[in-house]
Each structure stands twice: as structure tokens, then as C-alpha cells.
N, C-alpha and C positions, 0 to 999 in steps of 0.2 A: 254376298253381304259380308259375312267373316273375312274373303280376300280382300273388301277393300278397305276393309276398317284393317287387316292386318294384325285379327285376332282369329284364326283354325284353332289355336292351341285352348282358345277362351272357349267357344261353344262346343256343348253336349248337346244329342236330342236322343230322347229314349221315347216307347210308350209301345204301343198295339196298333196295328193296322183300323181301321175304320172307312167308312162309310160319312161321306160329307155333302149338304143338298147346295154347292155350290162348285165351280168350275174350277178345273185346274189353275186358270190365273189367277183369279180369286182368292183360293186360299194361296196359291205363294206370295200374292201380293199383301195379304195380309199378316202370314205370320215374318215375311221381310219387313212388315213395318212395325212389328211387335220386337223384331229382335233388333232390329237398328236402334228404336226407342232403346233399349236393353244395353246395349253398347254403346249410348250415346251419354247415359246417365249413370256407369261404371265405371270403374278404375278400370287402365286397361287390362290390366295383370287379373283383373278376377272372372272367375267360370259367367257364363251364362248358360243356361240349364232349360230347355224347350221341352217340355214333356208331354203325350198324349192319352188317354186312354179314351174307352167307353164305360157312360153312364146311362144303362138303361137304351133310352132310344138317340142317346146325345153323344157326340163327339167333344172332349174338353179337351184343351189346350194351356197349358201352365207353363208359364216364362217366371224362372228365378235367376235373378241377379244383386248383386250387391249396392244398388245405386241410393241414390239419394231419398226413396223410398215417397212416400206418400201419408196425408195427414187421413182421419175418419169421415175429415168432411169431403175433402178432396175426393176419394172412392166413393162417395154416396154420390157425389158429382160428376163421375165420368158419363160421357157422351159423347156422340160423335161431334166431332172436328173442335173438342175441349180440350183448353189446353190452358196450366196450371203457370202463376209467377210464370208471365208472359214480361213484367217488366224486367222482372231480375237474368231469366234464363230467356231469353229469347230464341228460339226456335222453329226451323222451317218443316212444315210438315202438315199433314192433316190432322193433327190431334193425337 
């Protein structure tokens, strides 16, 4: 993902090993669609930052980047295959 957007130098990913109740493709397909979203809605010039730890009995995942950010309602709204100023930003993807 990083080579094709042509940002290595933009992504980090730090965190701790874990344990996850879903399949190898699975999670790569899902955090390449977190961090595409990530690259998609930053400058190119700025980090995108993937981080993991454990909580408890849960695996979290935290993507910071510098993008165009999100409103209070907008985040009480995410769901799958939702997707935000669809008129203005139109974009391919599952959400």
C-alpha cells in the first residue's frame, strides 16, 4: 500500500504482538483499507502512524494521520460501508 501511494517514508507502525479472532487476510485487508483511507485523506508529506496494543482480552488498532479529520456526528455515524460528503469527496471503496 505505502509503495503504491509512493509514501515508505509516511508510514510508521509500532505496538505489541497479539492474538486476533480473524484470518490472516482479513486483518491485512482491513488494516490496508484503514491505512489507504489514511493516505487518501492526507497530505502526502505527513506520517501516518498504525499503532497496536492489548486491551484486556481485545486487540486495538489506532491509525493517526493528519487528514481532513471527522466531525462528533460524523463518528457516532461510522458503520460499515458509510461514507461521509459523498457529494463533495467522492470516493471508491467500502466505506
Amino acid at each position: 500500500m505505502a509503495a503504491e501511494e509512493k509514501r515508505q517514508l509516511n508510514l510508521r507502525v509500532e505496538g505489541v504482538p497479539g492474538e486476533v479472532a480473524l484470518t490472516e487476510a482479513y486483518r491485512i485487508d482491513a488494516v490496508a483499507e484503514l491505512v489507504g483511507n489514511a493516505f487518501g485523506f492526507s497530505r502526502p508529506s505527513q506520517p501516518v502512524i498504525v499503532s497496536g496494543w492489548r486491551v484486556g482480552g481485545e486487540y486495538w488498532i489506532e491509525m493517526l494521520d493528519d487528514g481532513q479529520g471527522m466531525t462528533s456526528a460524523q463518528r457516532a455515524s461510522v458503520g460499515a460501508f458509510t461514507q461521509f460528503e459523498r457529494a463533495r469527496r467522492e470516493q471508491q471503496g467500502v466505506g
